[in-house]
C-alpha positions as CSV (number, residue, x, y, z in Angstrom):
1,X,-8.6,22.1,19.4
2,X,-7.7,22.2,23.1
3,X,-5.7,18.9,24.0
4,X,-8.0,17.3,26.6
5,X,-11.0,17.2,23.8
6,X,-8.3,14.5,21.9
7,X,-9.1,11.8,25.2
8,X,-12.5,13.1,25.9
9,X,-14.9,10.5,24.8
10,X,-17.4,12.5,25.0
11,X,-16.1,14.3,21.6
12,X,-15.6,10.7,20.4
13,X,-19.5,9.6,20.7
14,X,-20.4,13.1,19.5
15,X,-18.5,11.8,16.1
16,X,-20.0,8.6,16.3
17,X,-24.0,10.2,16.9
18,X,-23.0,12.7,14.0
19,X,-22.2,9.9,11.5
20,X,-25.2,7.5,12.6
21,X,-27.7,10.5,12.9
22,X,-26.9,10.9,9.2
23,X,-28.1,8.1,7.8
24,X,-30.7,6.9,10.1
25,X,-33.6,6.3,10.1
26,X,-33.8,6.8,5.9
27,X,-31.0,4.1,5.3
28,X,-33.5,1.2,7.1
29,X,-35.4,-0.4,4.3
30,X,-38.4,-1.4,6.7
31,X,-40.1,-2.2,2.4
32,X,-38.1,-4.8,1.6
33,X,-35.6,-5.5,4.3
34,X,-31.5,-4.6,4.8
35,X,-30.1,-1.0,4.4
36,X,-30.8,1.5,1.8
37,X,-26.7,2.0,0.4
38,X,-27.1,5.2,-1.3
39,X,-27.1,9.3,0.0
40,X,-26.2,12.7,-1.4
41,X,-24.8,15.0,1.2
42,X,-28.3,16.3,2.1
43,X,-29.6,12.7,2.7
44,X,-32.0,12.8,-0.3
45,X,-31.9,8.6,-1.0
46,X,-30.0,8.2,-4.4
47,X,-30.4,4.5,-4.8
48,X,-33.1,2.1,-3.1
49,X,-32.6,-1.2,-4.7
50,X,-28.5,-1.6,-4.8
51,X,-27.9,-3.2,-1.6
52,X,-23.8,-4.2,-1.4
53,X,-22.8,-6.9,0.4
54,X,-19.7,-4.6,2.7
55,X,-22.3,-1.8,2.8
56,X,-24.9,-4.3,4.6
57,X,-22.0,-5.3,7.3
58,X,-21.2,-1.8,7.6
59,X,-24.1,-0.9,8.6
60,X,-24.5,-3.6,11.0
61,X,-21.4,-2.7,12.5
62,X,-22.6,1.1,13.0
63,X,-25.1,-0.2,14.1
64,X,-23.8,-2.5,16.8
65,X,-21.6,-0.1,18.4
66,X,-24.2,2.9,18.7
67,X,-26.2,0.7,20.5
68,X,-23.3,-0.7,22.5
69,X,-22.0,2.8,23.5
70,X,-25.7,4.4,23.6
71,X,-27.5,1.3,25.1
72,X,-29.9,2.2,22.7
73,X,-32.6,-0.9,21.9
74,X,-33.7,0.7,18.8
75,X,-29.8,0.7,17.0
76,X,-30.2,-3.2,18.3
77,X,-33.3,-3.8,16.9
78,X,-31.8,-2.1,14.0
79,X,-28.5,-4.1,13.5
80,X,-30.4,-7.3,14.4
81,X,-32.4,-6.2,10.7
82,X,-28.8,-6.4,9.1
83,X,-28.3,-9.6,10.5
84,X,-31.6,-11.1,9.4
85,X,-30.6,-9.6,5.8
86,X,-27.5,-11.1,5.6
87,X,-28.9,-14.4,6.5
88,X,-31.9,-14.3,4.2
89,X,-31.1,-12.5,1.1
90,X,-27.0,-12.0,0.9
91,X,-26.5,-15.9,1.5
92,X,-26.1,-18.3,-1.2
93,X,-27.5,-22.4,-0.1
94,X,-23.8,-23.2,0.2
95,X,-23.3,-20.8,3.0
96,X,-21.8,-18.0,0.7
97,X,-22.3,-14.5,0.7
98,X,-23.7,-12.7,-2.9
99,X,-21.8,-9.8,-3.9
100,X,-24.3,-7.3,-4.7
101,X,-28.0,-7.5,-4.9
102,X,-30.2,-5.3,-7.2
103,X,-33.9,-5.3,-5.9
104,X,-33.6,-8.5,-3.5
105,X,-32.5,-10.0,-7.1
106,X,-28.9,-11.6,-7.0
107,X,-26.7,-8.7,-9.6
108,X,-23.8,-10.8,-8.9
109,X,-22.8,-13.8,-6.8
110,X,-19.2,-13.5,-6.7
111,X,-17.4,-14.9,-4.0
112,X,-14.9,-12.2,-2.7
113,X,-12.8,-13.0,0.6
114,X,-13.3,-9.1,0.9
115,X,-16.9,-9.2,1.3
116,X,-16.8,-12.3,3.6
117,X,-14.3,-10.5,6.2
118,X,-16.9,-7.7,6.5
119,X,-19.7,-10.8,6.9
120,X,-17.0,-12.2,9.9
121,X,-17.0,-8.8,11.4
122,X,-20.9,-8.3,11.9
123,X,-21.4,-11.6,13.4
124,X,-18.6,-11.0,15.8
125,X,-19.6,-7.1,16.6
126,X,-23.0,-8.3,17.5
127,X,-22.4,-10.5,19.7
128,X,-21.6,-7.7,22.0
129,X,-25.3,-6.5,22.2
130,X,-26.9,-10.1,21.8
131,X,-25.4,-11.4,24.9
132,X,-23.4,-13.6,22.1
133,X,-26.3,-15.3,21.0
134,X,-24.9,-15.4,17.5
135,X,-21.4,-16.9,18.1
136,X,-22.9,-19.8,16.2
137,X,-22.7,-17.8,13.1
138,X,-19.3,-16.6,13.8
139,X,-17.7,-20.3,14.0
140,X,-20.2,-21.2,10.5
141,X,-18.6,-18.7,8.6
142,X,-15.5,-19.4,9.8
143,X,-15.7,-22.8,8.7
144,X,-17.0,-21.9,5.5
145,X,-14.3,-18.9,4.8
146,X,-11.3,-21.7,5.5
147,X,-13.0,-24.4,3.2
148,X,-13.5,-22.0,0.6
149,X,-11.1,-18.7,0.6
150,X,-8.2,-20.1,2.7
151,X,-4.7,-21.4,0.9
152,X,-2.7,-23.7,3.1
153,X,0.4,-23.2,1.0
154,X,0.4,-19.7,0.8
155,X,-0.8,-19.4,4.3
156,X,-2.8,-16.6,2.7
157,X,-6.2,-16.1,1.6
158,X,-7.4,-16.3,-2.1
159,X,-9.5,-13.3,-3.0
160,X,-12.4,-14.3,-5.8
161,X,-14.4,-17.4,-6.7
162,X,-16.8,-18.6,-9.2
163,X,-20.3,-19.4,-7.0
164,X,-20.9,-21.9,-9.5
165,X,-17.9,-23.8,-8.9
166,X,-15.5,-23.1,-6.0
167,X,-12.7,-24.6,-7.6
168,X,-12.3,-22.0,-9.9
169,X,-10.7,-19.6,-8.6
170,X,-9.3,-16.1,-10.2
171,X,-5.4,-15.9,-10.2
172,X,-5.4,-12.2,-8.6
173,X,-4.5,-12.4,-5.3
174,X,-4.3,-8.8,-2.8
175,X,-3.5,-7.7,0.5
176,X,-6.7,-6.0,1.0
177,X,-8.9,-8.9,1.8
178,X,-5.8,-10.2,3.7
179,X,-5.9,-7.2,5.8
180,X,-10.2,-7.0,6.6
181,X,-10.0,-10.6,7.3
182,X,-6.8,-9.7,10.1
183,X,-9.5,-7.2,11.5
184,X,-12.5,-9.4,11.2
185,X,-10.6,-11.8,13.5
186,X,-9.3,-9.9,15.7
187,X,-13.0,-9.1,16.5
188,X,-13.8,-12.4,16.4
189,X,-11.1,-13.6,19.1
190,X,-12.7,-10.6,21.3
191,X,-16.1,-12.1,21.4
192,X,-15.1,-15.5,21.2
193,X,-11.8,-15.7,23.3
194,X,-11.1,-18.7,21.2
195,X,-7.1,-17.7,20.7
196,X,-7.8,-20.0,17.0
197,X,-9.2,-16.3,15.4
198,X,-5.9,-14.3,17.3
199,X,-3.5,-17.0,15.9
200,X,-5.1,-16.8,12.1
201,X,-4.6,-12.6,12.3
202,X,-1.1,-12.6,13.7
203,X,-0.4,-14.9,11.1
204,X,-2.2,-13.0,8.6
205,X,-0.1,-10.2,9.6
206,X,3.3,-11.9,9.2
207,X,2.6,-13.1,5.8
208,X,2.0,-9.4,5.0
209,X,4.2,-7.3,6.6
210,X,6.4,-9.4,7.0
211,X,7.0,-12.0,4.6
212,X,5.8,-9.8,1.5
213,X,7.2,-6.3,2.1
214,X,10.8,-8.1,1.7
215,X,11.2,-6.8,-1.7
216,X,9.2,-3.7,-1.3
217,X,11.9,-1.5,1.1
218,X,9.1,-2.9,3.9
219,X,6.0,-1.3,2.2
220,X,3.2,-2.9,1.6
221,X,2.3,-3.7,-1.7
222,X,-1.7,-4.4,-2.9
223,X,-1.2,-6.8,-6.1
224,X,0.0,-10.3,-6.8
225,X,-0.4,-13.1,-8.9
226,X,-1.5,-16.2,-8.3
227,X,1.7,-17.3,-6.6
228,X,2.2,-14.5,-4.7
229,X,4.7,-12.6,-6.5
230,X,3.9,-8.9,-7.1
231,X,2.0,-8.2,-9.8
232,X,3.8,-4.4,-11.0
233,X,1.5,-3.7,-13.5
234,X,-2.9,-4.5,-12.4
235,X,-4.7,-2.0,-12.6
236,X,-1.4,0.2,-13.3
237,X,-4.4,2.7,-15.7
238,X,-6.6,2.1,-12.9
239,X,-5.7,4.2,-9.8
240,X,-9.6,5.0,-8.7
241,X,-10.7,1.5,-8.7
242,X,-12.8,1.0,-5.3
243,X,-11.3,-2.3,-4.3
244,X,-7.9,-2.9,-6.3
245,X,-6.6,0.9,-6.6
246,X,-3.0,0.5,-8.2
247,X,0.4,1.7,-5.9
248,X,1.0,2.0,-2.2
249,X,-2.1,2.9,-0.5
250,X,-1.1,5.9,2.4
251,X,-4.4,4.6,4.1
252,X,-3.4,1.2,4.0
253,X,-0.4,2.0,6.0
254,X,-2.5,3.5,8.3
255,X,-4.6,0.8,9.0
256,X,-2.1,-2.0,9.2
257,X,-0.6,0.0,12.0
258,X,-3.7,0.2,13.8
259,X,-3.9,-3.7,13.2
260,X,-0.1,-4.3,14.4
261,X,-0.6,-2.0,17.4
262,X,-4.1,-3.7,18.4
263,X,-2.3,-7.3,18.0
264,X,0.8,-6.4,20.1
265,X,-1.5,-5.6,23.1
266,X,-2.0,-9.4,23.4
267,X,1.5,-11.0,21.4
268,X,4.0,-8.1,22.8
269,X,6.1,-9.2,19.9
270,X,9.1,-6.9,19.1
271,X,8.3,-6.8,15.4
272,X,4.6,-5.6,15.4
273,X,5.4,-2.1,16.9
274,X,8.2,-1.3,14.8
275,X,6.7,-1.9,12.0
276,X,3.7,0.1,12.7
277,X,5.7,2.6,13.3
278,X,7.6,2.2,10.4
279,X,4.5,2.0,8.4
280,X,3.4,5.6,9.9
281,X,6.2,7.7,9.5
282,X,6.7,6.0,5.9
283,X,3.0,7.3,5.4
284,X,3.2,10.7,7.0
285,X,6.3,11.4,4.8
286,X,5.7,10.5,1.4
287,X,1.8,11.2,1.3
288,X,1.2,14.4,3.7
289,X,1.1,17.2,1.5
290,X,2.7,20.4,3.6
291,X,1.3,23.1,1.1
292,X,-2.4,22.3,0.4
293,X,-2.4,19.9,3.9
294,X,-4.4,16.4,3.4
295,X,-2.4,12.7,2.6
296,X,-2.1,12.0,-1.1
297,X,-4.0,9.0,-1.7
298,X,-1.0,6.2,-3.2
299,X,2.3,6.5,-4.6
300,X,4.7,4.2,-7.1
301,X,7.3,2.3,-6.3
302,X,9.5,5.3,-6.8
303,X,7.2,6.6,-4.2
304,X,6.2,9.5,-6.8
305,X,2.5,10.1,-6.0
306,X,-0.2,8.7,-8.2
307,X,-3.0,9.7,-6.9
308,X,-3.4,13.0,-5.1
309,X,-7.2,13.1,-4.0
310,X,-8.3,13.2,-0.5
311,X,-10.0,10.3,1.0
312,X,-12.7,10.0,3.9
313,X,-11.5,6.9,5.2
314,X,-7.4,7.4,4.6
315,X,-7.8,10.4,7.2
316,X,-9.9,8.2,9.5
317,X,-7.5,5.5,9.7
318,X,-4.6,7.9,9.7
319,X,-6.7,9.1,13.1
320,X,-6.6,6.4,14.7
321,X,-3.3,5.2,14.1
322,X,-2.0,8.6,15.4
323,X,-4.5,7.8,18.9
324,X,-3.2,4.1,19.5
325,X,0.5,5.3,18.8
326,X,0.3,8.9,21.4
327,X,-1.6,6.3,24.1
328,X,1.1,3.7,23.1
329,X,4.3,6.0,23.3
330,X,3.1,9.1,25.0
331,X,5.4,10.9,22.8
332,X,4.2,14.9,21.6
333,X,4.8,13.8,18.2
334,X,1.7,11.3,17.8
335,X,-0.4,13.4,20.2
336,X,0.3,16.8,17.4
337,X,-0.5,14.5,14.6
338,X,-3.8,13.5,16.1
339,X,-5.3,16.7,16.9
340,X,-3.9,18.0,13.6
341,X,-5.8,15.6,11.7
342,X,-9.2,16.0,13.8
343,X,-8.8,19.6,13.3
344,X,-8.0,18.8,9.3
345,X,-11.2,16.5,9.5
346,X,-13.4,18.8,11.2
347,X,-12.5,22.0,8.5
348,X,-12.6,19.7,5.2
349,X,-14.4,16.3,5.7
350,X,-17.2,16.3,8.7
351,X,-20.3,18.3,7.3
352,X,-21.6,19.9,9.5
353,X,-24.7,20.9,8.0
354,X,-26.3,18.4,7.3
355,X,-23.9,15.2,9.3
356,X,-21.5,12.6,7.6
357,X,-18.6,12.9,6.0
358,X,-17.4,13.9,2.7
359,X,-16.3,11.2,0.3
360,X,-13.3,12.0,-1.2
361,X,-11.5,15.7,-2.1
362,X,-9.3,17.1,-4.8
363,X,-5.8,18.2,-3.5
364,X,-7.1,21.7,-3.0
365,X,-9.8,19.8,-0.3
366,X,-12.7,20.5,-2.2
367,X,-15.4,18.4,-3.1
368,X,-16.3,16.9,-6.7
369,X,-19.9,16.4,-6.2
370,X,-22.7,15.7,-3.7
371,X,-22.4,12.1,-3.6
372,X,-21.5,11.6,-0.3
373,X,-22.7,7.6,0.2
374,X,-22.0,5.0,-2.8
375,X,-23.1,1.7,-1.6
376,X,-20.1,0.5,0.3
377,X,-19.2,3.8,2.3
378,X,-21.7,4.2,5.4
379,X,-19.2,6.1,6.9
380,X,-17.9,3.3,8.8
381,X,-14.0,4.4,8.8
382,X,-14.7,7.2,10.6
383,X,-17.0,5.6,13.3
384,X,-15.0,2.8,13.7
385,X,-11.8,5.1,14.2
386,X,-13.6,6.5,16.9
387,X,-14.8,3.3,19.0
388,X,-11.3,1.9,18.3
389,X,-10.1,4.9,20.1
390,X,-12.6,4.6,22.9
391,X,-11.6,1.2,23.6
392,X,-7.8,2.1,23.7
393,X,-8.8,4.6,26.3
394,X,-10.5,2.7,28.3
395,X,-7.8,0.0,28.7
């Protein structure tokens, strides 16, 4: 790949129109409202009545910034369908968010801080095509998300709750949730400019990075308990759960040093860049694999690898991270790693047959089957790797 392609935008909306031409129009349920989850990698519609509560945002989200980029009225009217979803058959009459819903029928109404960053993020993203008519929503759920999810004494947010009664609440706590909530208000603050939602994910990213990767060698562990020490052993016979994988995550890394990079644009704090950087390089090391090329998916404290399968969105993130560093640093060495990765992406994960990308590979980069869209996937890593690098660009 020629170097000028890697800060052509052009290339970046091509990636963009690849992914949304993939699933649209079949993924708009015009039947019975929201987004039809499901897709093998020709298309074909695998499920119609899962909808998933991240899946709905994420499609909103797609949504909003192919219209944004495109000023296309049709990907507007399209997002504003999400919206109407959300609002109608995702929330609860406390103001919650249902988990997943089978048929319009509520499958399971848990409260997950998880799902309810990926509600924050579609309110804010659409304010940028709705000439923020829906800022409203964006201070509600805020609102909501600190009366019910936030922990004053952790400074953290919890990750699960009983919708029957929001005082129970499950003794896991993760840096996952932690982490979508950093990026939902970072989002947020950008629609808003209310410097509350900027203050909540610089602090968010403290408590992570920061506070909790003291006893990690500065990594970032996923598990704790319910006072926030790590938690060694969940899902230790679990590594391919969807949500709560066990070990260091490579694309975790990855995306926390997009985060730090995008928050030291405004805070030009010391800490955030170096950290993101060591964050990187500590990815790239222990989780590129030189022979068969591709980053190993997580690795044990030891940092032996755990799991060595390929992941869409680990490679999208690692993108991204390698764009925002090269425009940061100007160095060779972040500017190599990016068009390494797009090339990478381009001969193993983009299909270009049929549009998308691949799910997840074996470490010989080869695909396990033609499921190419569960419910939560939309392919929104990828695009939203792109329009982060767009906006770096243009700054």
């Amino acid at each position: 790949m020629a170097m000028k392609t890697i800060y052509d935008t052009r290339f970046l909306k091509n990636q963009i129109e690849n992914i949304i031409n993939f699933y649209h129009p079949s993924c708009i349920d015009k039947e019975r409202g929201g987004y039809i989850n499901q897709f093998n990698d020709e298309g074909e519609i695998v499920d119609r009545d899962t909808k998933h509560l991240v899946g709905t945002c994420r499609f909103i989200y797609n949504y909003a910034v192919a219209s944004f980029l495109f000023e296309n009225q049709e990907f507007k009217e399209c997002c504003n369908h999400g919206i109407e979803y959300l609002l109608n058959n995702h929330r609860n009459s406390n103001g919650g968010y249902s988990w997943i819903l089978d048929n319009n029928g509520v499958k399971d109404d848990t409260l997950h801080c998880y799902g309810h960053a990926f509600v924050l993020l579609a309110f804010s993203i659409s304010n940028k095509i709705n000439s923020n008519q829906n800022i409203h929503l964006v201070y509600e759920l805020f609102d909501y998300i600190e009366n019910t999810f936030w922990e004053p004494e952790s400074n953290l947010y919890i990750d699960e709750i009983d919708p029957n009664d929001i005082n129970h609440k499950s003794t896991y706590r993760g840096q996952n949730s932690n982490m979508h909530m950093c990026e939902a208000m970072l989002v947020a603050y950008e629609v808003t400019n209310d410097i509350k939602f900027f203050d909540r994910a610089y602090n968010l990213s403290n408590q992570i990075c920061n506070k909790l990767s003291t006893d990690t060698g500065g990594y970032i562990w996923e598990h704790y308990d319910q006072k926030w020490n790590i938690d060694w052993s969940y899902n230790i016979n679990n590594k391919k759960d969807l949500f709560r994988p066990y070990g260091f995550l490579s694309g975790h890394f990855f995306e926390w040093t997009k985060l730090l990079l995008k928050i030291n644009k405004i805070a030009k704090i010391k800490w955030l860049e170096e950290k993101a950087l060591f964050l990187y390089d500590s990815a790239i090391e222990i989780c590129w694999d030189y022979n068969e090329t591709g980053f190993h998916y997580s690795f044990d404290k030891e940092t032996s690898i755990i799991d060595r399968d390929r992941y869409y969105w680990v490679i999208a993130e690692a993108i991204v991270a390698s764009a925002l560093l090269a425009n940061l640093l100007g160095k060779q060495k972040y500017i190599n790693w990016y068009e390494k990765l797009w090339e990478y992406s381009l001969k193993y994960f983009i299909d270009k047959k049929f549009g998308g990308w691949y799910r997840i590979l074996n470490n010989k980069n080869i695909t396990y089957d033609n499921y190419k869209s569960p419910p939560a996937k939309t392919d929104y890593h990828p695009l939203s790797a792109c329009f982060e690098i767009i906006n770096d660009l243009s700054k």
